[in-house]
C-alpha positions in Angstrom: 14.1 14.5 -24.7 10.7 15.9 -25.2 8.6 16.3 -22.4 4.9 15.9 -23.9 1.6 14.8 -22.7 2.4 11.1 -23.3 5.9 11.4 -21.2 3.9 13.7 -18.4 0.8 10.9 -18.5 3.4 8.2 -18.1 5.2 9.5 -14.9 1.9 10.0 -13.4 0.7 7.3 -13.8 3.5 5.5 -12.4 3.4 7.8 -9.5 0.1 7.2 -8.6 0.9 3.3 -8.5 3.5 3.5 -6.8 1.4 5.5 -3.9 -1.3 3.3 -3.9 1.2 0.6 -3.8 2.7 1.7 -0.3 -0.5 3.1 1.0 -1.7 -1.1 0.7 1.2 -1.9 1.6 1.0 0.1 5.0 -2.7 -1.3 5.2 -1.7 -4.8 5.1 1.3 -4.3 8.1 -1.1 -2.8 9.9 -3.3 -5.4 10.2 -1.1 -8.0 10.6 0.0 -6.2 13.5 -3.1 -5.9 14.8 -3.6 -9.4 14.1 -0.5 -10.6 16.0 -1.9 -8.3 18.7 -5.1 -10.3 19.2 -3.4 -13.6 19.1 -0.8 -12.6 22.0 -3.9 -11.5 23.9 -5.9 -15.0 23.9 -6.1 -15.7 20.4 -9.8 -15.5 18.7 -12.8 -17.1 19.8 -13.9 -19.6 16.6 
């Protein structure tokens, strides 16, 4: 196979989603943790 800019583009590309895909998905289980958190200590005030 040749490795050119195209293939070396390509993997990088698919790195960098699949970074930003578990940095959200870290995000989002974070605050539903923190979420759960509040509701076990009285809930919210609405």
């Amino acid at each position: 196979m040749h490795f050119d800019a195209v293939f070396w583009g390509a993997i990088v590309s698919v790195a960098i989603a699949v970074v930003i895909f578990v940095f959200l998905a870290f995000k989002v289980v974070k605050l539903m943790n923190e979420d759960a958190a509040r509701h076990k200590a009285g809930g919210e005030q609405s």
